[in-house]
C-alpha positions as CSV (number, residue, x, y, z in Angstrom):
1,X,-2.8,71.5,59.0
2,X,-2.5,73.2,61.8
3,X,-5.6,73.6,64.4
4,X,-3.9,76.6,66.5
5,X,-4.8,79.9,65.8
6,X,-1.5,82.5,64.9
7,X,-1.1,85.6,66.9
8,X,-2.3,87.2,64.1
9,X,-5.5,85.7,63.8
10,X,-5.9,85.7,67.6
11,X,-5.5,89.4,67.5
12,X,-8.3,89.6,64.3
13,X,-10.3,87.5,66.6
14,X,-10.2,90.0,69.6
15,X,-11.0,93.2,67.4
16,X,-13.5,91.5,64.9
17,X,-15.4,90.4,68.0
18,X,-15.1,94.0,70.0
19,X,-16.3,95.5,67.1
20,X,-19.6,93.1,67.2
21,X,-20.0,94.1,70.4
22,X,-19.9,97.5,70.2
23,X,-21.7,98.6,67.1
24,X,-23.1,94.8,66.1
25,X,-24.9,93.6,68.9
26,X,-26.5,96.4,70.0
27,X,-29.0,96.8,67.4
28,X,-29.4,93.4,66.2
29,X,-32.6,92.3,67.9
30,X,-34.4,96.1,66.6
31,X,-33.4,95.0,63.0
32,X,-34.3,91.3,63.8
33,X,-37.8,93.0,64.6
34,X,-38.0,95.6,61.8
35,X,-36.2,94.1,59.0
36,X,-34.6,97.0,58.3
37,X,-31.1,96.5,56.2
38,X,-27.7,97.5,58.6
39,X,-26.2,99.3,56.0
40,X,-24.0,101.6,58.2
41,X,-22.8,98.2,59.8
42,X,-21.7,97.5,56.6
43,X,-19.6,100.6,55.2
44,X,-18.2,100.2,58.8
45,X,-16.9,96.7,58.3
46,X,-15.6,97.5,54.9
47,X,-13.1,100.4,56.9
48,X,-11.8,97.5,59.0
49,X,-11.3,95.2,56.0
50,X,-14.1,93.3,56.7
51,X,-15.6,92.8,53.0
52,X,-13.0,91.8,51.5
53,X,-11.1,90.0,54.1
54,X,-9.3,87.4,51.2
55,X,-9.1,89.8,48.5
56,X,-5.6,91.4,47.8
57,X,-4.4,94.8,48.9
58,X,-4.2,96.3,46.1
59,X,-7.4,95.0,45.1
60,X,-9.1,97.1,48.1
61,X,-9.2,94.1,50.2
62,X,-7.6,92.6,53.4
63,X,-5.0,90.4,51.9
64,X,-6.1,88.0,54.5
65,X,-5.9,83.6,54.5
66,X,-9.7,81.7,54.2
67,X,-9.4,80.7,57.8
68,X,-9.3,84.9,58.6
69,X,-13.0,84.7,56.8
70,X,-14.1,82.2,58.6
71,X,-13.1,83.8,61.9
72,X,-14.7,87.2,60.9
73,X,-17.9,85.4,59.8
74,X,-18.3,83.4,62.8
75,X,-17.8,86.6,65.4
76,X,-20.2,88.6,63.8
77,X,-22.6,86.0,63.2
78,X,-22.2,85.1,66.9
79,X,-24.1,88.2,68.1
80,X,-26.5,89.2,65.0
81,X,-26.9,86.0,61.8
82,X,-27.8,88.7,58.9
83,X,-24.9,90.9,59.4
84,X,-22.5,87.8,59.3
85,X,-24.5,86.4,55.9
86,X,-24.3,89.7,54.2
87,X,-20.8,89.8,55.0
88,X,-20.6,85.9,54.1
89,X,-22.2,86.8,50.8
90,X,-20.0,90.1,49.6
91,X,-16.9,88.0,50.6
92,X,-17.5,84.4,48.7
93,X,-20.0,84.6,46.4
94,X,-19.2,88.4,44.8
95,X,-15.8,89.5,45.8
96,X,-14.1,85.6,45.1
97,X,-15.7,84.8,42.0
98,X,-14.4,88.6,40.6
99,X,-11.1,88.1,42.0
100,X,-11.1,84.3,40.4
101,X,-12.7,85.1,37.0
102,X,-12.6,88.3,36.6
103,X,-10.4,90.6,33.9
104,X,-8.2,93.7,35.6
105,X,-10.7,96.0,34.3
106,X,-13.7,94.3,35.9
107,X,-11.5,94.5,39.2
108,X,-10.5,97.4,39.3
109,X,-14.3,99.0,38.3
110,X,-16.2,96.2,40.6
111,X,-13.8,94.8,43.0
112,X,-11.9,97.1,44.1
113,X,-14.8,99.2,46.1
114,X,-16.6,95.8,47.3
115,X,-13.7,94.9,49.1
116,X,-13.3,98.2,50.2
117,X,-17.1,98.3,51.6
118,X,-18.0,100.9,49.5
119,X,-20.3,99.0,47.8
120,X,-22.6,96.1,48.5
121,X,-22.7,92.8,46.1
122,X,-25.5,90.3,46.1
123,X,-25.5,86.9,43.9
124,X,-28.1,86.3,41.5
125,X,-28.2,82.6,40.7
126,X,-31.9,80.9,42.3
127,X,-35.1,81.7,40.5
128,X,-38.9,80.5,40.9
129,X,-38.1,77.1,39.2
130,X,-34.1,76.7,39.8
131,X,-32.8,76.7,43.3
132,X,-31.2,72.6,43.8
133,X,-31.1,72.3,39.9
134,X,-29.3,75.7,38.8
135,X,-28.6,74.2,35.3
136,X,-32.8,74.7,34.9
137,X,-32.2,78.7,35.0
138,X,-34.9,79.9,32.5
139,X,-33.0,84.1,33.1
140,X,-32.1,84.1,29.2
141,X,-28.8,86.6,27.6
142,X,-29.4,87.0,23.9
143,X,-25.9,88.2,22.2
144,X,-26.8,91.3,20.7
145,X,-23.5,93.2,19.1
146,X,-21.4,94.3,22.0
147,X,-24.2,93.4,24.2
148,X,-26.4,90.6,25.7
149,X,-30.0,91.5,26.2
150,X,-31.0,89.7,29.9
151,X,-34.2,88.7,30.5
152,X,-36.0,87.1,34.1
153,X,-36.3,86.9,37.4
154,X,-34.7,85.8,40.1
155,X,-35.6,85.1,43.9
156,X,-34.4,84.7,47.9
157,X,-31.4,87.6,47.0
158,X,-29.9,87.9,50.3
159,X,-28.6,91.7,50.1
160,X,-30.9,92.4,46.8
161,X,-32.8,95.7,48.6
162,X,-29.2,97.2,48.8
163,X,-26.9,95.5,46.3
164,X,-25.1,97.8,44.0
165,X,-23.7,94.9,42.1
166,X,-25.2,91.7,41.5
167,X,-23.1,88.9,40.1
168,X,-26.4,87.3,37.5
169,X,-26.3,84.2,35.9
170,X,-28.4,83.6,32.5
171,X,-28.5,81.3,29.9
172,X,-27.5,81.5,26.6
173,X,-29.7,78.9,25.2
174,X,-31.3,76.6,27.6
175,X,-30.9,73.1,25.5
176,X,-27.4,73.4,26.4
177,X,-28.6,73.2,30.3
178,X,-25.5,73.8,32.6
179,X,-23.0,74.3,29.4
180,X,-25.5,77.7,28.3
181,X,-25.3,79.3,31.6
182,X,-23.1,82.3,31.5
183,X,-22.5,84.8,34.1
184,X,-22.5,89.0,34.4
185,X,-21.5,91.7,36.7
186,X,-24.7,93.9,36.7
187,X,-25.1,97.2,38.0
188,X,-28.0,97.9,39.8
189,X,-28.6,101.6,38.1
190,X,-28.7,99.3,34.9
191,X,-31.8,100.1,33.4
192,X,-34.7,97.1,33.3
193,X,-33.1,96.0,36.8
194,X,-35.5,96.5,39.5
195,X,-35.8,94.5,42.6
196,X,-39.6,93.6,44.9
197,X,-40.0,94.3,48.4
198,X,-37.9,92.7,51.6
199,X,-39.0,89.4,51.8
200,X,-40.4,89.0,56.5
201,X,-38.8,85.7,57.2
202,X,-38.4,83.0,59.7
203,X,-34.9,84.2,60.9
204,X,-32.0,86.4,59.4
205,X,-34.7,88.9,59.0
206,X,-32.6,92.1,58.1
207,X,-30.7,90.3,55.3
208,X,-32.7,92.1,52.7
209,X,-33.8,89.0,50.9
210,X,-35.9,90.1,47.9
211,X,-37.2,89.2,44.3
212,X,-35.0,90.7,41.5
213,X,-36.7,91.3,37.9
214,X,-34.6,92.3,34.7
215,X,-36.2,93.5,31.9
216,X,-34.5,93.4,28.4
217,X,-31.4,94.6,30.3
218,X,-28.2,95.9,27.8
219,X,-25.5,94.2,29.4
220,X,-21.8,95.3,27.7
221,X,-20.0,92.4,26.8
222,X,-17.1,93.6,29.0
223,X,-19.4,93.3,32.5
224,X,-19.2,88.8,31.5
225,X,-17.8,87.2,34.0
226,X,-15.3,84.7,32.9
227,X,-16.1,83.0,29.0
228,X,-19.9,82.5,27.7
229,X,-21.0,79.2,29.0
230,X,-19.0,78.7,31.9
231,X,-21.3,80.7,33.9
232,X,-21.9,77.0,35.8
233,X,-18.2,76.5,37.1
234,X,-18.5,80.3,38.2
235,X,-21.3,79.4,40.6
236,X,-20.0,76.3,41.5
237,X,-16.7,78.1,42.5
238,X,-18.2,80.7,44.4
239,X,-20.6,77.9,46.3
240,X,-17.4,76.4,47.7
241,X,-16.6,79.5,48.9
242,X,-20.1,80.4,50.2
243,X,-20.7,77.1,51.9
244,X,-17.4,78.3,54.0
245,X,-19.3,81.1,55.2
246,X,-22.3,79.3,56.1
247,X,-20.4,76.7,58.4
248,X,-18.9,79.6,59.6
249,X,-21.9,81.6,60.0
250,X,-23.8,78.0,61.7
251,X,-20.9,77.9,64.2
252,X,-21.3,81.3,65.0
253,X,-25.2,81.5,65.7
254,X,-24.7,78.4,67.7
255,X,-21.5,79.6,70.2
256,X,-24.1,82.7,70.8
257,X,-26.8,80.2,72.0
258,X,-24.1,78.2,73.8
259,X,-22.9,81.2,75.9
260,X,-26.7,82.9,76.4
261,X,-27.2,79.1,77.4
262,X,-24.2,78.8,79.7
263,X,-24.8,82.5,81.2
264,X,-29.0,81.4,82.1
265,X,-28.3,78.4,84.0
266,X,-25.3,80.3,86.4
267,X,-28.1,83.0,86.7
268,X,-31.8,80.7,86.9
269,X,-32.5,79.2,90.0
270,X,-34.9,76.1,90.5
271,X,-35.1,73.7,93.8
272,X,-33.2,76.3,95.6
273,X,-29.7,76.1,92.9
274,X,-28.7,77.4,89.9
275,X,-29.9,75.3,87.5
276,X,-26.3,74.2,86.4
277,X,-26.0,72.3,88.9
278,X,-28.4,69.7,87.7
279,X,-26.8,67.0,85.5
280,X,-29.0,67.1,83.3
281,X,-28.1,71.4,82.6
282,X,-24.7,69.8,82.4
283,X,-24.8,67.0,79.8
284,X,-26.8,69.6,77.4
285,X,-24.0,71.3,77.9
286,X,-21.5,69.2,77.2
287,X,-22.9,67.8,74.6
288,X,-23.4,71.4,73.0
289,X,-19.6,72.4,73.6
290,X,-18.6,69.3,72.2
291,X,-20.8,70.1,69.0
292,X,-19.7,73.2,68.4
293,X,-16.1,72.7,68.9
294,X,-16.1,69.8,66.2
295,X,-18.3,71.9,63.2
296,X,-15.6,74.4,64.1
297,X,-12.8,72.2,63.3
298,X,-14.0,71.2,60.3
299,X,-14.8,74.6,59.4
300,X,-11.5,75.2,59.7
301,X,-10.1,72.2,57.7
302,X,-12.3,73.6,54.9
303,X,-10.7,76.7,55.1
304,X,-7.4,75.3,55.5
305,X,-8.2,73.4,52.2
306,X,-9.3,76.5,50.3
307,X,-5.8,78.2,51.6
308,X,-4.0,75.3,49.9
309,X,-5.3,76.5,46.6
310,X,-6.5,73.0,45.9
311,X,-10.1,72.3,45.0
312,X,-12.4,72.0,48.2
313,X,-15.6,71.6,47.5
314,X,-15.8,67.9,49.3
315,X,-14.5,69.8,52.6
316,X,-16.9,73.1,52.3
317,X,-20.2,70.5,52.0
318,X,-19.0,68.4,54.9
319,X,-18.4,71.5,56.9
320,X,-21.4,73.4,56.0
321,X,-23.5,69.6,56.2
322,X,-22.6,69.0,60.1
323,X,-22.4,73.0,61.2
324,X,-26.2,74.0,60.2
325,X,-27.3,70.6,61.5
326,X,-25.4,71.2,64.5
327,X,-26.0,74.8,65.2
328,X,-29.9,73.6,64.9
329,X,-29.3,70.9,67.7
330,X,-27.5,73.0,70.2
331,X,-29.6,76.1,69.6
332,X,-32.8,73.8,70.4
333,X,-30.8,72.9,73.6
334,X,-30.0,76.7,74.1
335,X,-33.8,77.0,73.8
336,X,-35.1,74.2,76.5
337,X,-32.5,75.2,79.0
338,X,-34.4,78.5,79.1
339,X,-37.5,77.2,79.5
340,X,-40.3,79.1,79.0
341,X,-38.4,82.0,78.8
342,X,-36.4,80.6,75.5
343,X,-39.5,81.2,74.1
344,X,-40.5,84.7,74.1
345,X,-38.6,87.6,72.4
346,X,-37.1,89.3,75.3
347,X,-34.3,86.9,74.9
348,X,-31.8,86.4,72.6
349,X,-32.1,82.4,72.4
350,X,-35.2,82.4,70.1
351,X,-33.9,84.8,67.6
352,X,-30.9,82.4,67.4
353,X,-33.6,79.4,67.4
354,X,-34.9,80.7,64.0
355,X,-31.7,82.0,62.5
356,X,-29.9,78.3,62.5
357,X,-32.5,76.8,60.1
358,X,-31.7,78.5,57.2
359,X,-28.3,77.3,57.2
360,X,-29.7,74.0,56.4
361,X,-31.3,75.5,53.4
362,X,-28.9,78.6,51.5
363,X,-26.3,77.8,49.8
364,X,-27.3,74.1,48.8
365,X,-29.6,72.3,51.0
366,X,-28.1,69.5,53.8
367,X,-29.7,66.9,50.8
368,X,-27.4,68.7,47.5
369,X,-24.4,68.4,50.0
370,X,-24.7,65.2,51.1
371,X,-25.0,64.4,46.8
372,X,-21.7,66.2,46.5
373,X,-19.9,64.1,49.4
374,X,-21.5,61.0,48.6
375,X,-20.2,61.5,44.4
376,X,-17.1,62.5,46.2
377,X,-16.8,59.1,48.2
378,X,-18.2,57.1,45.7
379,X,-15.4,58.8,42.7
380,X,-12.4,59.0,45.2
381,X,-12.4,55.2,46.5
């Protein structure tokens, strides 16, 4: 493995973090504040390759390695959180699992223009009763013909006011628990799909997190994603993959505190010195850089492990595990070196205060990963 960047990635680093400056950062605090979904931000990604940065060329996509992802996640995410999780969520949990399970029809009629940015996929796996459990779904697909007939509901969408696609999951008899879950590509002009209002939240406010609803929903036979019943190693495939985004998207939030941090105590004075100079500035400091630099690193290593086309799911919950945990730390630190101004909106510390603690939550709590490191540990010794 190797922990230096290639000049290639270097040089996606420079224009994937230009571009958040220039169109990203500029409005993220007014869609913090309003909620509204940064659509355009979107279909301008996807012209730069941006939403599907792992999917083949001739897919529509990039044709970029994991570690590229992780890159483009963590630069946007450094100047606004709910571009970089839409992003995060197109990428790994729509475009990968289509690309992994998906037939050459289904690629070329959904793929092909997510990767592209032309359209916007959400995932459709947590409902009212089933978010750490997903094998308790209660979403039902009744064969009918040709067709399965989806019923339910399903909540915290991340994307679902603006999806055009939404990978659903739904089981096909719910005695059979994880071995009945079976999963769809649904359009959202299918009719019976409907989705509630944008859920006002603590942080990542513009994500357009939502309710979705389907009622009696024909779904063609051809729109299944992978083999009836395997819908559960279709998730679980796509978490992996999510999870990357999310350390990726934790190390990101946190390197914006760190710098707003770093900038604030050349600029604040106290005692008559900037209050960098205080050891104390300093060891929060350290201690922050330090932080950040090691969730990055195993960011990375995940990444590196989903390059190596092996399985990586103990790498993706360890990174994710120690980069929202972290990225809550250092952007509390970010915070207190501000002082009382960390705490009012003017600046961008607070935003990035509330933004780090859902990474602790999406994408399988810190608790379900620690259960898939510990199984790991306790199977692999």
């Amino acid at each position: 493995m190797h922990i230096e960047l290639s000049d290639e990635q270097r040089l996606l680093q420079d224009s994937v973090r230009q571009f958040a400056e220039e169109v990203v950062r500029p409005r993220a605090k007014e869609i913090d504040e309003s909620g509204e979904f940064p659509r355009q931000f979107f279909a301008q990604a996807g012209e730069l390759g941006l939403a599907g940065v792992t999917v083949p060329e001739r897919y529509g996509g990039a044709g970029m390695d994991p570690l590229s992802y992780s890159i483009v996640i963590e630069e946007i995410s450094r100047v606004c959180a709910s571009s970089g999780v839409i992003l995060s969520v197109n990428n790994s949990l729509v475009c990968d699992p289509i690309l992994k399970f998906g037939t050459e029809e289904q690629k070329e009629a959904f793929l092909e223009p997510l990767a592209a940015g032309e359209t916007l996929g959400c995932f459709a796996l947590t409902e009212p009763e089933a978010g750490s459990d997903p094998a308790a779904i209660r979403t039902t697909a009744v064969r009918d013909g040709d067709d399965y007939i989806l019923t339910g509901n399903k909540v915290f969408i991340t994307s679902g006011t603006d999806a055009d696609v939404a990978i659903v999951f739904a089981t096909v008899d719910r005695e059979l628990r994880h071995k009945g879950i079976t999963a769809f590509i649904v359009p959202a002009d299918t009719p019976g799909y409907s989705h509630g209002s944008h859920e006002y939240k603590l942080g990542v406010n513009a994500s357009g997190t939502t309710e979705l609803a389907f009622a009696e929903m024909r779904i063609p036979v051809s729109q299944r994603l992978g083999e009836e019943g395997a819908g559960f190693k279709v998730a679980m495939s796509a978490l992996d993959g999510g999870r990357l985004g999310i350390a990726s998207q934790a190390v990101g939030i946190a390197q914006g505190a760190f710098e707003e941090a770093l900038e604030y105590s050349a600029q604040r004075e106290q005692f008559g010195r900037p209050i960098g100079e205080f050891q104390a500035i300093q060891f929060y400091l350290a201690d922050m850089s330090t932080e950040i630099d090691a969730a990055r690193l195993l960011t990375w290593k995940a990444a590196w492990a989903k390059g190596s086309g092996r399985r990586f799911s103990l790498e993706a919950a360890q990174a994710k595990l120690f980069a929202s945990e972290m990225a809550q730390r250092v952007t509390s630190k970010a915070l207190q070196i501000h002082g009382g101004y960390g705490y009012i909106r003017e600046y961008n510390v607070e935003r990035y205060f509330r933004d780090a603690r859902i990474a602790e939550i999406y994408e399988g709590t810190s608790e379900i990963q620690k259960m898939v490191i510990s199984n790991w540990v306790l199977q692999n010794t």
